[in-house]
N, C-alpha and C positions, 0 to 999 in steps of 0.2 A: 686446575683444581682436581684431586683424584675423587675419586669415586667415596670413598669415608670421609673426606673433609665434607664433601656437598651434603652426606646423608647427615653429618652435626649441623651442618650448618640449616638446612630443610629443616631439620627436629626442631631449633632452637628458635625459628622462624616461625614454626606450629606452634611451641607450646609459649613465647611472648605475643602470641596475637591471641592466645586462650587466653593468658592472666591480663592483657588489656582490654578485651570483652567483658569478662566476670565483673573487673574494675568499675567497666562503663555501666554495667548493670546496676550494680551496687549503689552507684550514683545516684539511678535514674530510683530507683524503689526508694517507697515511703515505708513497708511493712520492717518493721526493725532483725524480724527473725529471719525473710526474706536477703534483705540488706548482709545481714552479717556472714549467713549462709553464701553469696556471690561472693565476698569479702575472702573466705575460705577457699573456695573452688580457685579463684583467683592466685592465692599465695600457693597454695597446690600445685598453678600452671605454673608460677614463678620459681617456685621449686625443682619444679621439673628441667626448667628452661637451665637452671643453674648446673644443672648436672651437663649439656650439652657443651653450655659454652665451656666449663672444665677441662672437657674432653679436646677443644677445640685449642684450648689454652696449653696444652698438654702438647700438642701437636705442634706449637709453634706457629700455631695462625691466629691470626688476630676476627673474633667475631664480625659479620658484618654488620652495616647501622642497623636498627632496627627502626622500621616506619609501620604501624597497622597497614593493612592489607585493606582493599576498597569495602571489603564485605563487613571487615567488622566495625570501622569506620561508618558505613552506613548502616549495620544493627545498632550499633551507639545511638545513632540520630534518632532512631524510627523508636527504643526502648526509651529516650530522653521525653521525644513529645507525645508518645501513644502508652506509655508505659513496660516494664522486661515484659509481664506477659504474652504481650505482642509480635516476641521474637522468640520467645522460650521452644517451639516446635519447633523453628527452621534450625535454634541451634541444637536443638534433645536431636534430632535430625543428622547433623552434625557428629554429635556425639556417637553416635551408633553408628555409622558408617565407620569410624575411628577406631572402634572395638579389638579391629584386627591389626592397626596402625605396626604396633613393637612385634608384630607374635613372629616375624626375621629375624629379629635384634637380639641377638643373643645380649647385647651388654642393656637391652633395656627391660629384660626380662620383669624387674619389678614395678617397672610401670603402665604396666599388660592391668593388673590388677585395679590402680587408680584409673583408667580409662574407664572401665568397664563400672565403678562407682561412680565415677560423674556422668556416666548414663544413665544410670542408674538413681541420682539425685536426679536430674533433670525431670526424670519418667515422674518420680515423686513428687516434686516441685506441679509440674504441669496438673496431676492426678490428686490435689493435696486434701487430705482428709480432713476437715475443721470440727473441732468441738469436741476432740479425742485424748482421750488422756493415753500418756504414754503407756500404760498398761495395757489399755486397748486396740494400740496401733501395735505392738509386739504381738499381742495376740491374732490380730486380723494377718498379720505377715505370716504368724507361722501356721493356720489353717485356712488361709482362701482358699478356692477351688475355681475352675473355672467353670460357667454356667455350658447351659445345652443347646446353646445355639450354634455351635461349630459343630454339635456330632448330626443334629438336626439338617444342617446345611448342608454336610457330607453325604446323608444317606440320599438326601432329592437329588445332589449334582451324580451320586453315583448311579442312580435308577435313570437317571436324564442319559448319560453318559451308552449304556445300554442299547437304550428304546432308540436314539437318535442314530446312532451309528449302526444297527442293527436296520432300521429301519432305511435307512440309505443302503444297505447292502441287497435285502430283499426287491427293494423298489429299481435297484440297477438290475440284478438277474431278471427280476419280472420285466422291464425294458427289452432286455435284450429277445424276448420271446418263450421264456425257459418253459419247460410244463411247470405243473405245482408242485410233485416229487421233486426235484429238482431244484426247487423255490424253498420248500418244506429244508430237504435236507445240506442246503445252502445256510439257514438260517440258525438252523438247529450248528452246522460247525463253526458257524459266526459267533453267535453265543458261547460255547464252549472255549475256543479259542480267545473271544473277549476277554470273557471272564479269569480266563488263567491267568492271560498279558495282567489284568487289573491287579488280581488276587498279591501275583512275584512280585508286580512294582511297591503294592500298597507294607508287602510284608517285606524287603529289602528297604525302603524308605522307612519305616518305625526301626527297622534292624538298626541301622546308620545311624540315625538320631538317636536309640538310646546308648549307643556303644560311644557318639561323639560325647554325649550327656553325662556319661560316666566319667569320661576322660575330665571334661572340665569340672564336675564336684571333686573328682579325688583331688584336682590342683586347688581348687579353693579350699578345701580340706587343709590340705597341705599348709596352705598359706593359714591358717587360722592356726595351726600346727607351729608354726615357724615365725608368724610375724602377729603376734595377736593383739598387740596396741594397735599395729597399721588396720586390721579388721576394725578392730572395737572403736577406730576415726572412721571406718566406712559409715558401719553402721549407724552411728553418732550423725551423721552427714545424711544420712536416709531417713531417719527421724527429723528429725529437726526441719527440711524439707515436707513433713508432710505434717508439719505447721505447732514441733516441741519446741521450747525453748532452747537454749546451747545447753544449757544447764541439766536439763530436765531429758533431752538426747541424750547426753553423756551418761546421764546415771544409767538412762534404760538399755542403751548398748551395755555398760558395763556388767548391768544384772544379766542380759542374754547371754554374755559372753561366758559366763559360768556356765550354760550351760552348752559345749558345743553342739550338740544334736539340732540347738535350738535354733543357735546362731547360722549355722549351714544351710540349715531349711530357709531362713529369710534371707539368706547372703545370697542361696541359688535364684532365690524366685526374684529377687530384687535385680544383682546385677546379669543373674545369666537366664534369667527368664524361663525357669524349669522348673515343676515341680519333683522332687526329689521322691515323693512317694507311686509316683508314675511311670516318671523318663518316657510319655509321648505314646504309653500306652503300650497294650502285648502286640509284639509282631503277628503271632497267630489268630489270635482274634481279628485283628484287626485285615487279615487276610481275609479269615471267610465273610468275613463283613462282606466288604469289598464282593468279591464274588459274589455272595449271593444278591449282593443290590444290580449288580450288574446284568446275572442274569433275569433277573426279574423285569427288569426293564426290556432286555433282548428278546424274550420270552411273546412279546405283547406283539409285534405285529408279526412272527411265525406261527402264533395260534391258529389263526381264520385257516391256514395251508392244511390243517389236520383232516380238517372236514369240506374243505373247500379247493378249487383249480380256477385259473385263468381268470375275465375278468371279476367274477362274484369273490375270487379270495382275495384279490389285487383291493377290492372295495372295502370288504370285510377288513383288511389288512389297517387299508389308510384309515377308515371311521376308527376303529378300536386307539391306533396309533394318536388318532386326534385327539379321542378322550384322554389317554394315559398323558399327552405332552400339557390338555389344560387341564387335568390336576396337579401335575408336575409344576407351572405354572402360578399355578393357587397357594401352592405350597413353600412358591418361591416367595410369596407376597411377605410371608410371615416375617419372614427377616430380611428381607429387602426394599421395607418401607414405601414400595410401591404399591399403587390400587390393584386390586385383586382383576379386574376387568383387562386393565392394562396388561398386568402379568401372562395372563390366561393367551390373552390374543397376540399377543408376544412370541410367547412359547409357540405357539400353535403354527404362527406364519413364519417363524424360524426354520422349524422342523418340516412344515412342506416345503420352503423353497430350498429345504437340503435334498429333501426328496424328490421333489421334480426335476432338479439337476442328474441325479444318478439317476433317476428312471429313463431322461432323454439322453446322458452318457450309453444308460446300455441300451440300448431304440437305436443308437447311430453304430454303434458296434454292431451289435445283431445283424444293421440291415448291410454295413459293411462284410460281416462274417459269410454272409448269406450268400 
């Protein structure tokens, strides 16, 4: 078998174990909007599947049997007697690993699009809003935001990031027997050096993602450009998942779809997971962020070496180092739903046994060097 017959025949094996999954779903659900919606996803896979064996028909080979595969075979079972919700994350799971399945295939170029919507329903489906009128769920798509717990999160892991590694550098030099000059200006180009590494990676990373971010809205662009019934069944399909009727989705996709601005905005954040008024934030900002959390943290056990040498700054060093890692600590509680006590002492014995390590790394060096 060459290498194209195998890649129809792989696809057409993928996308008949989708529309007998969705099938088996449909089965198993009582919610009728639920029900019809798998009903849909399903004829979608069989659609898809149809375009394969075509291809394959084309070629002069004859399809192989089709049998379910063990996996969906057992989501069948387990969505039969626990009900789909029960299976719906390992296959949204599923789903999104898929994302990228066609983006080789140049002949499957249009089903790049419907992947990334039945990930898209799924996310919906699992996250379903109840007791919203279609007005409401269009308007909620085209102005969420995301809350402040990831920028919150970023700034403690970035001061964490600093203070911990900074503090392992200090406590090896002090090891090794350095004076405090020495210690001091050790620390000071640890910091500097940190922070820059931090600053290019943080601003090269937002670089990348917004320049990827762009690339994927101008293609859904495009595609709302070029195929705008196929959008306005997305859409239709994303609704109705987040608990409209079929009826009552169709109108509201159709009304968004007048407006494309409107449509784009919820097409990105739905199936490509972006907000369009963002793209992941400014690179430059988002640099000195970065830096300056970094050195802030680096900052804290070089202080005590200004005014201090040998063992008094070494002490000075670690106390200050301990306080800054149990508010770091404290700070992690907030959004990591652990007790504040736990976190704190966490933090804390983390960060000496990083530092006890490099301090006895440079103690065995020194007395090697010596």
């Amino acid at each position: 078998m060459d290498s194209e017959t195998e890649r129809y025949q792989n696809n057409l094996r993928d996308e008949l174990d989708g529309s007998a999954l969705y099938a088996g779903l449909a089965r198993a659900e009582t919610d009728p909007v639920r029900k019809d919606l798998f009903l849909q996803l399903s004829q979608a896979e069989a659609e898809h599947a149809a375009l394969w064996r075509a291809k394959l028909e084309a070629a002069g080979v004859a399809p192989a049997r089709f049998t379910p595969s063990l996996r969906t075979r057992v989501l069948i079972k387990l969505a039969r007697h626990f009900g789909p919700r029960f299976v719906l994350p390992a296959q949204a799971a599923t789903e999104f690993s898929d994302l990228s399945k066609y983006a080789g295939q140049p002949d499957a170029a249009t089903l790049s699009g419907d992947e990334r919507s039945h990930a898209a329903v799924l996310k919906a489906v699992a996250g379903r809003s109840g007791g919203m009128t279609g007005a409401q769920i269009a308007k909620a798509e085209r102005w969420h935001r995301r809350g402040s717990g990831n920028e919150l999160r970023a700034a403690v892991l970035g001061a964490n990031d600093g203070l911990v590694s900074n503090l392992c550098l200090v406590t090896g030099i002090a090891g090794a027997g350095s004076p405090g000059r020495t210690i001091l200006l050790t620390g000071l180009a640890g910091l500097i050096a940190g922070a820059l590494s931090m600053a290019l990676g943080e601003w090269l990373s937002v670089t990348n993602a917004r320049e990827f971010a762009r690339t994927q809205i101008a293609q859904e662009l495009d595609e709302i450009e070029t195929t705008p019934a196929a959008e306005c069944k997305e859409l239709a399909l994303i609704f109705q998942a987040k608990g409209l009727s079929r009826d009552e989705a169709q109108r509201v996709a159709r009304e968004l779809m007048r407006d494309k601005t409107a449509a784009l905005d919820t097409l990105a954040r739905e199936e490509l997971g972006i907000d369009p008024g963002e793209l992941g934030g400014n690179p430059w900002s988002a640099a000195g962020f970065s830096f300056l959390l970094f050195a802030v943290g680096a900052l804290v056990p070089v202080l005590p070496f200004f005014f201090a040498s040998g063992a008094a700054g070494i002490a000075w060093s670690a106390g200050l180092s301990a306080l800054a890692l149990g508010a770091i600590g404290l700070a992690t509680s907030l959004f990591s739903g652990r007790g504040p006590l736990y976190s704190v002492l966490r933090q804390i014995l983390i960060g000496a046994a990083a530092a006890g390590v490099t301090y006895g790394t440079g103690a065995a060096i020194g007395v090697s060097l010596s």
